[in-house]
Structure formats: structure tokens, C-alpha cells
PDB file of N, CA, C and O in Angstrom:
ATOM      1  N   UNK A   1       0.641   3.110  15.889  1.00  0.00           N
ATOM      2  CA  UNK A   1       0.671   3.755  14.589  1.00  0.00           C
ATOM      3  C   UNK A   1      -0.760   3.937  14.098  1.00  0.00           C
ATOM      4  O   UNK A   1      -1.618   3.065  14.232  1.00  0.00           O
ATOM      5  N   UNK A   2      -0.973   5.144  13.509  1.00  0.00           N
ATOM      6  CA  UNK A   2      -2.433   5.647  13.035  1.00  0.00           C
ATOM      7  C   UNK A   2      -2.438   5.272  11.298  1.00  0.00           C
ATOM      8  O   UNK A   2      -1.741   5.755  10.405  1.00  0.00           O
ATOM      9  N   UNK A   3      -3.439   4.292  11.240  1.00  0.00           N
ATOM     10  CA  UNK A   3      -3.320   4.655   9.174  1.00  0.00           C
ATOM     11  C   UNK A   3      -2.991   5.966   8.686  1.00  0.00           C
ATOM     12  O   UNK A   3      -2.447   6.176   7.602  1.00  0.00           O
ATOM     13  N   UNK A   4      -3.287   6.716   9.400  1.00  0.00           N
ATOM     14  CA  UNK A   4      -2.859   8.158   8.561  1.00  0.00           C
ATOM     15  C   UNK A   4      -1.759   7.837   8.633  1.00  0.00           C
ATOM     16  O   UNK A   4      -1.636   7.131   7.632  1.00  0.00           O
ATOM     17  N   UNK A   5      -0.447   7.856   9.326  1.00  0.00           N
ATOM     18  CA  UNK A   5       0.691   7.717   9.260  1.00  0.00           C
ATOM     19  C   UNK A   5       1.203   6.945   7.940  1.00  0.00           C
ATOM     20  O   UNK A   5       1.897   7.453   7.059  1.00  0.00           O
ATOM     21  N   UNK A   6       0.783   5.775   7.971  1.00  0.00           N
ATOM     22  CA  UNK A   6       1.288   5.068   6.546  1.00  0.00           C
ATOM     23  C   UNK A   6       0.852   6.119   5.389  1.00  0.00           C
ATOM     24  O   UNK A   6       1.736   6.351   4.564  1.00  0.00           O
ATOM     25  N   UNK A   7      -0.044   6.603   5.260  1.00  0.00           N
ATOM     26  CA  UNK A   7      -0.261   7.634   3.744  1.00  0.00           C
ATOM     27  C   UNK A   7       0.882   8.246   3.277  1.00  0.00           C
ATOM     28  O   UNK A   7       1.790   8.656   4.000  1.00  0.00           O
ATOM     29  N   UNK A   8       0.846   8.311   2.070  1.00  0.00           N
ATOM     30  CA  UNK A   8       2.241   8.663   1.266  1.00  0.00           C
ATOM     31  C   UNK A   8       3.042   8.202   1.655  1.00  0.00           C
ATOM     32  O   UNK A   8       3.674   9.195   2.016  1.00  0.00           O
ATOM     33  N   UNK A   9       3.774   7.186   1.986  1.00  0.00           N
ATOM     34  CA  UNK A   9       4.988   6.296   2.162  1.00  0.00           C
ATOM     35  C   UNK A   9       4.991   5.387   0.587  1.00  0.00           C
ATOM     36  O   UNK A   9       4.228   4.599   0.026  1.00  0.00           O
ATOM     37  N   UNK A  10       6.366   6.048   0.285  1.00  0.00           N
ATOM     38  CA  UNK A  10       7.063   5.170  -0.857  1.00  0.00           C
ATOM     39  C   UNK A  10       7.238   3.592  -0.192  1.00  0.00           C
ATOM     40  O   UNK A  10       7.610   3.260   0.933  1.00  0.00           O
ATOM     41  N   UNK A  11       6.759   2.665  -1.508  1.00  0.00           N
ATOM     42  CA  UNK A  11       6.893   1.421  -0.983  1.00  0.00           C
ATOM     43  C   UNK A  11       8.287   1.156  -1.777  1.00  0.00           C
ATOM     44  O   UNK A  11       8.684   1.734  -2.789  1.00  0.00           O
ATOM     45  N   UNK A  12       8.868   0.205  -1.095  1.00  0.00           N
ATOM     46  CA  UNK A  12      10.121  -0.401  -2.041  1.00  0.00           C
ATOM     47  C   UNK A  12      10.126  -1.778  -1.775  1.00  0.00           C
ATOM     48  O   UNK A  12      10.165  -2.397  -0.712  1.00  0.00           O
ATOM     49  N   UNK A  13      10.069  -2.201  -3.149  1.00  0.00           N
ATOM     50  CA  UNK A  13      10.789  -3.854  -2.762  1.00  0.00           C
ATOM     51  C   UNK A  13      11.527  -4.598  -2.596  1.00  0.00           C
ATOM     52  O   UNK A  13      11.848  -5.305  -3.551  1.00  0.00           O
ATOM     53  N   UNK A  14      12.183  -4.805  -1.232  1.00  0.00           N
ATOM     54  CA  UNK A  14      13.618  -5.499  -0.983  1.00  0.00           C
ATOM     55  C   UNK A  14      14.182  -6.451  -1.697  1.00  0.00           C
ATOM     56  O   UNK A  14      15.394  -6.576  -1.871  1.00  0.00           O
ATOM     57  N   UNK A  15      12.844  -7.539  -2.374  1.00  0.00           N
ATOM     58  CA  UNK A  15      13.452  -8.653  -3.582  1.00  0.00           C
ATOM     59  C   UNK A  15      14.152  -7.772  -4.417  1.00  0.00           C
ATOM     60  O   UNK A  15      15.370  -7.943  -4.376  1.00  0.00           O
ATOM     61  N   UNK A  16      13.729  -6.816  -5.218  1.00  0.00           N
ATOM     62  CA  UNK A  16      14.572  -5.887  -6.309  1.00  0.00           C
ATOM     63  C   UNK A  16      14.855  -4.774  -6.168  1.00  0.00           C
ATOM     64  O   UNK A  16      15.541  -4.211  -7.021  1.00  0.00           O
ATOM     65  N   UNK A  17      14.388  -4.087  -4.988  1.00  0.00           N
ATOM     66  CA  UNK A  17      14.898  -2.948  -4.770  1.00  0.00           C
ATOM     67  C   UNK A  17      13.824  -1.799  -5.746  1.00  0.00           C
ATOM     68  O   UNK A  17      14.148  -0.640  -6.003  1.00  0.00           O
ATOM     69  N   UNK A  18      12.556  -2.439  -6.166  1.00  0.00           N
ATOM     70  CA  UNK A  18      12.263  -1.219  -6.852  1.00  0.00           C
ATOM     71  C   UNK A  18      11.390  -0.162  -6.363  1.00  0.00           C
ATOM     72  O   UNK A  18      11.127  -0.314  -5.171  1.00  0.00           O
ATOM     73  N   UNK A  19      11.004   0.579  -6.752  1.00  0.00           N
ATOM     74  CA  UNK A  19      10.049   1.743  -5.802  1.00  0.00           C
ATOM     75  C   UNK A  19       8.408   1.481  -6.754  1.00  0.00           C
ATOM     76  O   UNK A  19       8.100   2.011  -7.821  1.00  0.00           O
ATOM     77  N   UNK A  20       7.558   0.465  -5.897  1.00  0.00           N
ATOM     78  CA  UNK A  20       6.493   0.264  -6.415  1.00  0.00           C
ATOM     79  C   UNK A  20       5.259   1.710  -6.606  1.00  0.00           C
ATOM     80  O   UNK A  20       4.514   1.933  -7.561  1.00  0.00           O
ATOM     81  N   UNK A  21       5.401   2.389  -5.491  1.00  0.00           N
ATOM     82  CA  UNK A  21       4.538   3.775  -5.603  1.00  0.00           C
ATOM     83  C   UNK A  21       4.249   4.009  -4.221  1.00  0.00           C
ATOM     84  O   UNK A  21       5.151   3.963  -3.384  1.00  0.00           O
ATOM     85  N   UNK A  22       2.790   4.311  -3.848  1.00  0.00           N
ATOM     86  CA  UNK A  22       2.703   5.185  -2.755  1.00  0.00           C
ATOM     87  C   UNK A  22       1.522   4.563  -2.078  1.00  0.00           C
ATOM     88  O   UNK A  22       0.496   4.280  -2.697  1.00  0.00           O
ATOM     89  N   UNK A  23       1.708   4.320  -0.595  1.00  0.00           N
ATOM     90  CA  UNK A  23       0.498   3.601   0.185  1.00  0.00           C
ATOM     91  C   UNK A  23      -0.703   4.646  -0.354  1.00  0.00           C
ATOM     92  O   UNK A  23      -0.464   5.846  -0.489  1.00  0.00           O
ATOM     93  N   UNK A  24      -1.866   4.132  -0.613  1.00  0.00           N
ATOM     94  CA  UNK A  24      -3.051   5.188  -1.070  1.00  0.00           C
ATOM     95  C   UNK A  24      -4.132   5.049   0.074  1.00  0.00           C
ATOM     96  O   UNK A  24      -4.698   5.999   0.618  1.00  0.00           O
ATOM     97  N   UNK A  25      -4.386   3.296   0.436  1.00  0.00           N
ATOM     98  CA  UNK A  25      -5.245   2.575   1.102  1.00  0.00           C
ATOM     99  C   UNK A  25      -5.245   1.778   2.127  1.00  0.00           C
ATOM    100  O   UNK A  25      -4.280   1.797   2.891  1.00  0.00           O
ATOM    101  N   UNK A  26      -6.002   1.175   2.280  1.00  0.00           N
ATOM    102  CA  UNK A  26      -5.574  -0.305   3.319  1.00  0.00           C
ATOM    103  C   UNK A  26      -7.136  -1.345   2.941  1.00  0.00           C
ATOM    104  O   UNK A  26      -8.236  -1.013   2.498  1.00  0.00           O
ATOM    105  N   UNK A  27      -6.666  -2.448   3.293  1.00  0.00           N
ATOM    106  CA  UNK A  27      -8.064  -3.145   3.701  1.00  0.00           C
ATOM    107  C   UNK A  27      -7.997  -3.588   5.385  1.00  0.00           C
ATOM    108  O   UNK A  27      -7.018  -4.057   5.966  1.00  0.00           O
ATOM    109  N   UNK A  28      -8.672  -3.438   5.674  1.00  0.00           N
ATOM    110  CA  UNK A  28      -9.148  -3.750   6.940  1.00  0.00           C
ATOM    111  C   UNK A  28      -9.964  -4.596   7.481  1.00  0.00           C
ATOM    112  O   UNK A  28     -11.131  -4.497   7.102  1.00  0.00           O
ATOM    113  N   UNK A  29      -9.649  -5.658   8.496  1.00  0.00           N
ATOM    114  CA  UNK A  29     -10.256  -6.848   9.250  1.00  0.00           C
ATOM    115  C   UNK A  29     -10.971  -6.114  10.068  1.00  0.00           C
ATOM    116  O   UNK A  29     -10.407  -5.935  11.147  1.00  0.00           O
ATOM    117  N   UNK A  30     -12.167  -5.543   9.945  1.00  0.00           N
ATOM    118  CA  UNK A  30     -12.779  -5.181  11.278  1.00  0.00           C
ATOM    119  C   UNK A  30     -13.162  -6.145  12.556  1.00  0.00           C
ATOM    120  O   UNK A  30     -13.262  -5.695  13.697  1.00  0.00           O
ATOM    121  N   UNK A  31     -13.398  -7.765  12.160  1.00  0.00           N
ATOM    122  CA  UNK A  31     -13.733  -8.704  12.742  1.00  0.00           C
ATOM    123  C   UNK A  31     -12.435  -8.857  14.242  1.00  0.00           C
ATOM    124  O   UNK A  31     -12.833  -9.153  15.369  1.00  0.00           O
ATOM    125  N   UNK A  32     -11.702  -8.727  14.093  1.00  0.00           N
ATOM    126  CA  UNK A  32     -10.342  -8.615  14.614  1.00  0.00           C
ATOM    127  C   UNK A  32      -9.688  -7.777  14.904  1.00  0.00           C
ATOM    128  O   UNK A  32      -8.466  -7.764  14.760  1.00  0.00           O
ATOM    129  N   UNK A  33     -10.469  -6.762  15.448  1.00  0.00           N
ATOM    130  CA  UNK A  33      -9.705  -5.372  16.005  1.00  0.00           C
ATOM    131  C   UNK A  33      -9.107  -4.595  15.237  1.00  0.00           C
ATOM    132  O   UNK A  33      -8.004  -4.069  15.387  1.00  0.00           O
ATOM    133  N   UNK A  34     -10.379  -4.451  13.768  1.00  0.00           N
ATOM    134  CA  UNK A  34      -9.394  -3.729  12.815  1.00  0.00           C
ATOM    135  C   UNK A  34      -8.216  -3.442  12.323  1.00  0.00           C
ATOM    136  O   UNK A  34      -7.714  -2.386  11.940  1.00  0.00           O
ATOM    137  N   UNK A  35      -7.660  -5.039  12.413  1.00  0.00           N
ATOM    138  CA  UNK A  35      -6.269  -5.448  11.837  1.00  0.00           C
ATOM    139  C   UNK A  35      -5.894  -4.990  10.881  1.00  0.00           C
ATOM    140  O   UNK A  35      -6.912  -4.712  10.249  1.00  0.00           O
ATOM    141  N   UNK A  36      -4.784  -4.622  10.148  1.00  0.00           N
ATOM    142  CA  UNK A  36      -4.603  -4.290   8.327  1.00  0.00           C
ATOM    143  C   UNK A  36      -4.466  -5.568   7.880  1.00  0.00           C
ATOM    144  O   UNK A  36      -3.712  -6.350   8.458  1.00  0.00           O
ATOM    145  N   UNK A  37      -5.235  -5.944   6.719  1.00  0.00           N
ATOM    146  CA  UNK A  37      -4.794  -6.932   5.687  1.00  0.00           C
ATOM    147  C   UNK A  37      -3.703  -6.943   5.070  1.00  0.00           C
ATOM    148  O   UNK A  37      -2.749  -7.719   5.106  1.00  0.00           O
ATOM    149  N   UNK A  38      -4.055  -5.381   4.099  1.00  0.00           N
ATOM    150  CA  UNK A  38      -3.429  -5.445   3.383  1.00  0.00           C
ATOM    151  C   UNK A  38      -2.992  -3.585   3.419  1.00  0.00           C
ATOM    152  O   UNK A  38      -3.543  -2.794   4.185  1.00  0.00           O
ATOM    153  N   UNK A  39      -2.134  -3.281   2.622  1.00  0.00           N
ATOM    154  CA  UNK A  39      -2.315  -1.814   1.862  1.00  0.00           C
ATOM    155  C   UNK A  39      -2.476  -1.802   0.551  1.00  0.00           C
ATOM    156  O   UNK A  39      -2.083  -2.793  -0.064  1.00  0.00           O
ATOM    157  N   UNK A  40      -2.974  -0.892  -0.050  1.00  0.00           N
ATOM    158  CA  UNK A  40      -3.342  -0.532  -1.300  1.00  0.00           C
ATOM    159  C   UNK A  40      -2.492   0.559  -2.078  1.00  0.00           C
ATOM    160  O   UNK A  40      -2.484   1.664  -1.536  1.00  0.00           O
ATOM    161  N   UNK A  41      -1.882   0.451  -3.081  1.00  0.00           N
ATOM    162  CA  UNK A  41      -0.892   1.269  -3.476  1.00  0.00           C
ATOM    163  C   UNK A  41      -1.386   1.770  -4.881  1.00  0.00           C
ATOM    164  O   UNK A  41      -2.006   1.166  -5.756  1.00  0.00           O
ATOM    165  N   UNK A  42      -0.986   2.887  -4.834  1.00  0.00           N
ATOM    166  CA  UNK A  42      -1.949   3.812  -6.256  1.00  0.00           C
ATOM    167  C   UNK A  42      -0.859   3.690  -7.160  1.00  0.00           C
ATOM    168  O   UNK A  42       0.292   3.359  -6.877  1.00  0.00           O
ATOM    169  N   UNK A  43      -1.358   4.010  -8.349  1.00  0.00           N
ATOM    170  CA  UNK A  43      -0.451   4.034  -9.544  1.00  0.00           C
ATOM    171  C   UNK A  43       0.660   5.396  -8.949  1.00  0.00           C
ATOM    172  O   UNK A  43       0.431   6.372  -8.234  1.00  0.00           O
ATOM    173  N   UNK A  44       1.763   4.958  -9.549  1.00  0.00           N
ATOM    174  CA  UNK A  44       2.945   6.346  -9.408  1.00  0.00           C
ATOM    175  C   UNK A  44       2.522   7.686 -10.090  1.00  0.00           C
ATOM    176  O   UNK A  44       3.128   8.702  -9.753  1.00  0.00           O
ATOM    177  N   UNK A  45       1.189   7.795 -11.343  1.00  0.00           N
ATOM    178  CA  UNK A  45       0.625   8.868 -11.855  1.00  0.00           C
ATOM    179  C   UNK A  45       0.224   9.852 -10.764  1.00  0.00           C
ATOM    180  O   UNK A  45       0.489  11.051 -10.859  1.00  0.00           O
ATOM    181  N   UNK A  46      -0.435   9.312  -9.706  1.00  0.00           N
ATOM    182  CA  UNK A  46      -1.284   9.774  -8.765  1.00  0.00           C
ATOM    183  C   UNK A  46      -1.671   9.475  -7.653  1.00  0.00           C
ATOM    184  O   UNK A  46      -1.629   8.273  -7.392  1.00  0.00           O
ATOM    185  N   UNK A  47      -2.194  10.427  -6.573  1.00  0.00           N
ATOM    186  CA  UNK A  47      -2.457   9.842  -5.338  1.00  0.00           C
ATOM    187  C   UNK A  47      -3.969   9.867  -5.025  1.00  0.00           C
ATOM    188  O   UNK A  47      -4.534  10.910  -5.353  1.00  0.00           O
ATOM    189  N   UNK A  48      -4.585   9.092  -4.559  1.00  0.00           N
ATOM    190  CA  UNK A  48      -6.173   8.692  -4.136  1.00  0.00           C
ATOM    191  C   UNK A  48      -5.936   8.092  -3.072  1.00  0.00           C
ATOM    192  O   UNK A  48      -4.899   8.274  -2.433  1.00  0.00           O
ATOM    193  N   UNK A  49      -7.102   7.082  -2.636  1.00  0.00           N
ATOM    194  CA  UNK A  49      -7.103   6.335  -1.294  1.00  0.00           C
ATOM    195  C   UNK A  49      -7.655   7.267  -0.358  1.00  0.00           C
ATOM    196  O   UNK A  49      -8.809   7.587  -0.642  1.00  0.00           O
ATOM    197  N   UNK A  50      -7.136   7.857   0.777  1.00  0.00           N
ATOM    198  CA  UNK A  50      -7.418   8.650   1.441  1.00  0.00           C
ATOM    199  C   UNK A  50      -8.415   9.949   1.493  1.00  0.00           C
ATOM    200  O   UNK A  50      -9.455  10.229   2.091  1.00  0.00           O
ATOM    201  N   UNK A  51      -7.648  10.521   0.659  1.00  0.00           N
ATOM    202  CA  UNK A  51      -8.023  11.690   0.104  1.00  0.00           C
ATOM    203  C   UNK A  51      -8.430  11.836  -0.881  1.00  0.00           C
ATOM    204  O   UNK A  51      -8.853  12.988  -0.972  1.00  0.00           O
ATOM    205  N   UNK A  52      -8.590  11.174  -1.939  1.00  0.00           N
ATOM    206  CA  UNK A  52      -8.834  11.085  -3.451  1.00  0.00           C
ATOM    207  C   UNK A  52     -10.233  11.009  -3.550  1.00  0.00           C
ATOM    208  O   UNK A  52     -11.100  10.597  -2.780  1.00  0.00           O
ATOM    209  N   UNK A  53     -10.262  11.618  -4.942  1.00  0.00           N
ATOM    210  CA  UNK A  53     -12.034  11.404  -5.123  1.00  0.00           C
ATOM    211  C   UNK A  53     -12.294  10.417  -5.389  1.00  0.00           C
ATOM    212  O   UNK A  53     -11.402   9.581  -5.532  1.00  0.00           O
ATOM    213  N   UNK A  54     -14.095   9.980  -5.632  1.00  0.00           N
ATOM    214  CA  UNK A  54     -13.972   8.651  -5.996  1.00  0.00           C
ATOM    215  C   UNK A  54     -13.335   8.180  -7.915  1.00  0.00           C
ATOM    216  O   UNK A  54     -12.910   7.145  -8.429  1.00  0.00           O
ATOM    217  N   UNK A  55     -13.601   9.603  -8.420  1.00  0.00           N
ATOM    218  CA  UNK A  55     -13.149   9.263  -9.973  1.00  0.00           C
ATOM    219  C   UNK A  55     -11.317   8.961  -9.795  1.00  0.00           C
ATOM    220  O   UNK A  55     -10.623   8.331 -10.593  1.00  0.00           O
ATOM    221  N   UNK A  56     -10.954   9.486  -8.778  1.00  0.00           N
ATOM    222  CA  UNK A  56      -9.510   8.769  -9.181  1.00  0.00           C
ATOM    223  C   UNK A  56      -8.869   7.510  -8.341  1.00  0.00           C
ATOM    224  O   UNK A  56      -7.678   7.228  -8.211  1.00  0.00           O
ATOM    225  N   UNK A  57      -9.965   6.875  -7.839  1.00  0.00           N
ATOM    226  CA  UNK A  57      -9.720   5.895  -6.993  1.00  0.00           C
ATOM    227  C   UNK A  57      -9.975   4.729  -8.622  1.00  0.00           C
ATOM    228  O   UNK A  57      -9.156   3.862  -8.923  1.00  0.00           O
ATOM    229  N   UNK A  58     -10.895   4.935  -9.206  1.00  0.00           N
ATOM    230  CA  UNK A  58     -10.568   3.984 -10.943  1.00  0.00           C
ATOM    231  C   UNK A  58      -9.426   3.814 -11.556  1.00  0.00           C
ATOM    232  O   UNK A  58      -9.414   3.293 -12.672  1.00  0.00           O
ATOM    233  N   UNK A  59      -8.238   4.232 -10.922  1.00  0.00           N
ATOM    234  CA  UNK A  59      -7.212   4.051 -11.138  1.00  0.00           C
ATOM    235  C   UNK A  59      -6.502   2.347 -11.072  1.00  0.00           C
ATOM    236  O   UNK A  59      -7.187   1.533 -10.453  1.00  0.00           O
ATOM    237  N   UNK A  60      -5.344   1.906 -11.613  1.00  0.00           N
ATOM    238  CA  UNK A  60      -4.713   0.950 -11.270  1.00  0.00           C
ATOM    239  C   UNK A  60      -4.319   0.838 -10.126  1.00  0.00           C
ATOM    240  O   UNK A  60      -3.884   1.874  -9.623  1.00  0.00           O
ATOM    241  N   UNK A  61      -4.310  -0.259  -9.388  1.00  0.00           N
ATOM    242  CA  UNK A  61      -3.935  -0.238  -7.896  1.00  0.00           C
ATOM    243  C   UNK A  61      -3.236  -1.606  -7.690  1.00  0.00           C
ATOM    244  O   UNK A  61      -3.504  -2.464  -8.531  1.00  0.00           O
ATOM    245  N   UNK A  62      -2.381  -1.932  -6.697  1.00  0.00           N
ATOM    246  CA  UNK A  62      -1.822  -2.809  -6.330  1.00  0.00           C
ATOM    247  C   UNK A  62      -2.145  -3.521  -4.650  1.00  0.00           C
ATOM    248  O   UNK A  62      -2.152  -2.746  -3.694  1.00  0.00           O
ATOM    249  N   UNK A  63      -2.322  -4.576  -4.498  1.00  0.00           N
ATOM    250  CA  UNK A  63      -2.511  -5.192  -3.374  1.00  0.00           C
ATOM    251  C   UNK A  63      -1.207  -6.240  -2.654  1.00  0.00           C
ATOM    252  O   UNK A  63      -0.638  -7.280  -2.986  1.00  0.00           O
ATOM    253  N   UNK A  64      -1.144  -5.236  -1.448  1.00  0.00           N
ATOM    254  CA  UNK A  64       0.334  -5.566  -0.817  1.00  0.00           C
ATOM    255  C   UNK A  64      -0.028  -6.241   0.494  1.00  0.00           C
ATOM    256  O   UNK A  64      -0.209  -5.482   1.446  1.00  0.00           O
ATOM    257  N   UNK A  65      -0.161  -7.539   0.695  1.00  0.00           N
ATOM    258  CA  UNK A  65      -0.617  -7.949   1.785  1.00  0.00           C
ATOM    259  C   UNK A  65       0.578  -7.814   2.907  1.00  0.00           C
ATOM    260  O   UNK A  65       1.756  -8.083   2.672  1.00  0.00           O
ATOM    261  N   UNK A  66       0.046  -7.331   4.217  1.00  0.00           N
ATOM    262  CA  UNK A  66       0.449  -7.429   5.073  1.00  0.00           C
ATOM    263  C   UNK A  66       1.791  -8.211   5.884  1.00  0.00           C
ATOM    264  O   UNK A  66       2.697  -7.543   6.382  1.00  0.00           O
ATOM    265  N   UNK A  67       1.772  -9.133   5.913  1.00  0.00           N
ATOM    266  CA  UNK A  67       2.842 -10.104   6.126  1.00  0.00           C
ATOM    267  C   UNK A  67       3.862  -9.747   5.158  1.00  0.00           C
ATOM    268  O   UNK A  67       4.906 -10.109   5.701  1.00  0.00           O
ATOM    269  N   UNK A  68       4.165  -9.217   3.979  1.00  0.00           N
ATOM    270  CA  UNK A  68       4.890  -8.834   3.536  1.00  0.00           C
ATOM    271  C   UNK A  68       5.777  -7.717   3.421  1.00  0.00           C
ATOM    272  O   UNK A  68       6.665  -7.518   2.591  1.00  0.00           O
ATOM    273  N   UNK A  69       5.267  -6.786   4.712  1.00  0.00           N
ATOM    274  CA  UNK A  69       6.342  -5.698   4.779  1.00  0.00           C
ATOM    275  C   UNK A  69       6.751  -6.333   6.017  1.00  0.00           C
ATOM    276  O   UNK A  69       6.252  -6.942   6.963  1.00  0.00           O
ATOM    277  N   UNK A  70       8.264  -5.785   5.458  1.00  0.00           N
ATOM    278  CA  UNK A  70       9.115  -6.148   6.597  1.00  0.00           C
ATOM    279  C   UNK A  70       9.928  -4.961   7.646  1.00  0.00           C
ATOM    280  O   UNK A  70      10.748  -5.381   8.463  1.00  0.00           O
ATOM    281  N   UNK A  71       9.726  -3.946   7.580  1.00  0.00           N
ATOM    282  CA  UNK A  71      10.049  -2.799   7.770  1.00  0.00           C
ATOM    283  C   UNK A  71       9.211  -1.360   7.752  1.00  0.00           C
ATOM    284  O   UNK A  71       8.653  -1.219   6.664  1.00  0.00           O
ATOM    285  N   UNK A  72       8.977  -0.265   8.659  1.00  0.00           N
ATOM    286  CA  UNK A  72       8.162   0.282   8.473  1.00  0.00           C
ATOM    287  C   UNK A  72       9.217   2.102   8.682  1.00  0.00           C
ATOM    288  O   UNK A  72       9.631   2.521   9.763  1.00  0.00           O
ATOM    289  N   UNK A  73       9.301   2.444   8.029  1.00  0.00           N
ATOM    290  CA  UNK A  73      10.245   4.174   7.923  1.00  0.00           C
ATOM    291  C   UNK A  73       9.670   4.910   8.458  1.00  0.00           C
ATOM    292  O   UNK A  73       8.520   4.584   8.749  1.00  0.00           O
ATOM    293  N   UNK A  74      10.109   6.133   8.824  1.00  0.00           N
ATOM    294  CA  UNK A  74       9.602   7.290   8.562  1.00  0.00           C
ATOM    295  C   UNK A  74       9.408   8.206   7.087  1.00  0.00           C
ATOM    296  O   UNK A  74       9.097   9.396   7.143  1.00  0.00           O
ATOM    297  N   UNK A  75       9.579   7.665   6.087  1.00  0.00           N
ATOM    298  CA  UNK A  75       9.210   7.941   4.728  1.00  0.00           C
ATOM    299  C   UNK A  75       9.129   6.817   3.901  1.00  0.00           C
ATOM    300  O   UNK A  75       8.825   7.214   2.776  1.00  0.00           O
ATOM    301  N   UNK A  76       9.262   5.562   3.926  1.00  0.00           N
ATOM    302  CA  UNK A  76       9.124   4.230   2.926  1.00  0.00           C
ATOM    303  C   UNK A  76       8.496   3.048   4.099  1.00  0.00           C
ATOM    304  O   UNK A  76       8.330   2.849   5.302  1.00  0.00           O
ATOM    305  N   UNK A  77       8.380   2.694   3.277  1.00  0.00           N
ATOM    306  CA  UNK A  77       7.790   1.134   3.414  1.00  0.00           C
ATOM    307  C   UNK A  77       8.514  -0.085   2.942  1.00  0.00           C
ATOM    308  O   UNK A  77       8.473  -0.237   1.721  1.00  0.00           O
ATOM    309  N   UNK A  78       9.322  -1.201   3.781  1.00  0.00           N
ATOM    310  CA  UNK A  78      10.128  -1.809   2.508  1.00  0.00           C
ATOM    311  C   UNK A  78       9.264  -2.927   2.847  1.00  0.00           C
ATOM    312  O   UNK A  78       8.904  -3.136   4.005  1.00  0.00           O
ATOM    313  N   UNK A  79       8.862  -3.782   1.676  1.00  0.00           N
ATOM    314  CA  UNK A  79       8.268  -5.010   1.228  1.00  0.00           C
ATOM    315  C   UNK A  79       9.336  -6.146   1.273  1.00  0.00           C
ATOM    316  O   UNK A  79      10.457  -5.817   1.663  1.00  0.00           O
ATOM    317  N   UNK A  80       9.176  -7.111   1.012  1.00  0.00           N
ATOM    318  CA  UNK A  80       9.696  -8.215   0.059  1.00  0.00           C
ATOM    319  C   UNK A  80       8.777  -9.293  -0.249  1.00  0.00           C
ATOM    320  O   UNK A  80       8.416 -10.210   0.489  1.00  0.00           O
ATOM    321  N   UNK A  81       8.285  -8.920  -2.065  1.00  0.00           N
ATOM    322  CA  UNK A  81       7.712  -9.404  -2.774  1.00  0.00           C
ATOM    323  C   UNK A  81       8.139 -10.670  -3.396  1.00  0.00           C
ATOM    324  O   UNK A  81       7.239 -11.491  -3.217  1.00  0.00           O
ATOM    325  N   UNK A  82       8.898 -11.066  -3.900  1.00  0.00           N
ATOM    326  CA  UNK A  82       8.762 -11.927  -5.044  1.00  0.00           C
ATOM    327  C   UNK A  82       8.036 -11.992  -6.068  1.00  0.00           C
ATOM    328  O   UNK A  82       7.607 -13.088  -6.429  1.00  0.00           O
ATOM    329  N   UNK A  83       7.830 -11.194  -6.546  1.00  0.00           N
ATOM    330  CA  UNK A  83       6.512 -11.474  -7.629  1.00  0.00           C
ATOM    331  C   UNK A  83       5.352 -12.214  -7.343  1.00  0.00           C
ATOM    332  O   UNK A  83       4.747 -13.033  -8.034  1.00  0.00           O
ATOM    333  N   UNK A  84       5.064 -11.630  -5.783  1.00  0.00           N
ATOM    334  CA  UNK A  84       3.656 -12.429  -5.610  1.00  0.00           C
ATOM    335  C   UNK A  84       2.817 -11.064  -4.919  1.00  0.00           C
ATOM    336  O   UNK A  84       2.779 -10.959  -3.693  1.00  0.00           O
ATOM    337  N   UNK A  85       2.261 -10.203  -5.666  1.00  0.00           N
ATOM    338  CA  UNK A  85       1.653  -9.151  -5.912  1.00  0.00           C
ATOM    339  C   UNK A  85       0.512  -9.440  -6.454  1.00  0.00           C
ATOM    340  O   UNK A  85       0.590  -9.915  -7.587  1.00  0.00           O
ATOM    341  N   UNK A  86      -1.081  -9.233  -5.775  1.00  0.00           N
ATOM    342  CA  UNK A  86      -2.087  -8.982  -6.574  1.00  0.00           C
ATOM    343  C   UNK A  86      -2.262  -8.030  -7.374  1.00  0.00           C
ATOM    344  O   UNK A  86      -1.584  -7.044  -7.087  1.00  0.00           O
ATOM    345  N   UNK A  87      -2.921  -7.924  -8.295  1.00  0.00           N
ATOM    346  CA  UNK A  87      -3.039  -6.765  -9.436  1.00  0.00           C
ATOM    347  C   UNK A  87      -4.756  -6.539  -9.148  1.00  0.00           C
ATOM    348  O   UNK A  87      -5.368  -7.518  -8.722  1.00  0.00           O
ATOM    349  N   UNK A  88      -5.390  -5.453  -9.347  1.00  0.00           N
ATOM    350  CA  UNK A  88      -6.718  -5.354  -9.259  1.00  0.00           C
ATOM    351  C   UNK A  88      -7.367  -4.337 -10.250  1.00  0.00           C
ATOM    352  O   UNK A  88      -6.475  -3.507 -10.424  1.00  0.00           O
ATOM    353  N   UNK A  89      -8.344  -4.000 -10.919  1.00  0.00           N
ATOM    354  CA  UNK A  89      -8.837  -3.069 -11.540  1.00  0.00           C
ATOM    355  C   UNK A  89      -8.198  -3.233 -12.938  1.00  0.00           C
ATOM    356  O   UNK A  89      -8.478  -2.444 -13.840  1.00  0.00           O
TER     357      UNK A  89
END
């Protein structure tokens, strides 16, 4: 799988079922064969990350670590959170 592929995938969270927003980002372990950490999810207003400029990357963002998706779509992403979500910005 190419990071491009994850871009625009609706995330959902299997704890509640809700639709958090849209992969924007990732962080990346380069130390380790450029592992994903994490993904980065943009506010539902808008899409950045990828493609976005840098003025709309100042946006609210969410940090979805890795180990926590459990499933990977051809259009979603399903998580299961618990309410253990970083918040950033």
C-alpha cells in the first residue's frame, strides 16, 4: 500500500461508530523503514495534508496512532478508539 492510497479515506470509529473525518497526513518512522506512526486527520471543514497549502494545514487536526486501526477499505478506515485520541493545534 502507497500513502497516497490512504488519502481521503473516511475514518470511522468502531467504539461508536462515528465518522471522525478524512486521513489528511501521516507521521512517519523513517528510522525503521519508514513505518507509519500515526495518521493525521483534518477537520471535516476541509482537506490539507497532502495537497493542502501550508495556510490550511493551521487547521484542527487529530492524531490516530497506528495500532489503532483495525481495518483498512477501499473508501474508510475503521479505528477503535476509546476516547484515547490525541488532539493537536
Amino acid at each position: 500500500m502507497l500513502l497516497s492510497d490512504l488519502a481521503s479515506k473516511e475514518i470511522i470509529n468502531l467504539y461508536d461508530g462515528a465518522k471522525l473525518g478524512l486521513v489528511g497526513d501521516a507521521d512517519l518512522d523513517i528510522s525503521i523503514k519508514g513505518s507509519i506512526e500515526a495518521i493525521i486527520l483534518t477537520s471535516r471543514g476541509g482537506f490539507s495534508g497532502f495537497w493542502g497549502s501550508k495556510g490550511d494545514r493551521e487547521q484542527e487536526t487529530m492524531v490516530i496512532p497506528w495500532q489503532t486501526i483495525k481495518k483498512i477499505g477501499s473508501e474508510v478506515i475503521i479505528i477503535d478508539l476509546q476516547n484515547k485520541f490525541e488532539k493537536s493545534r
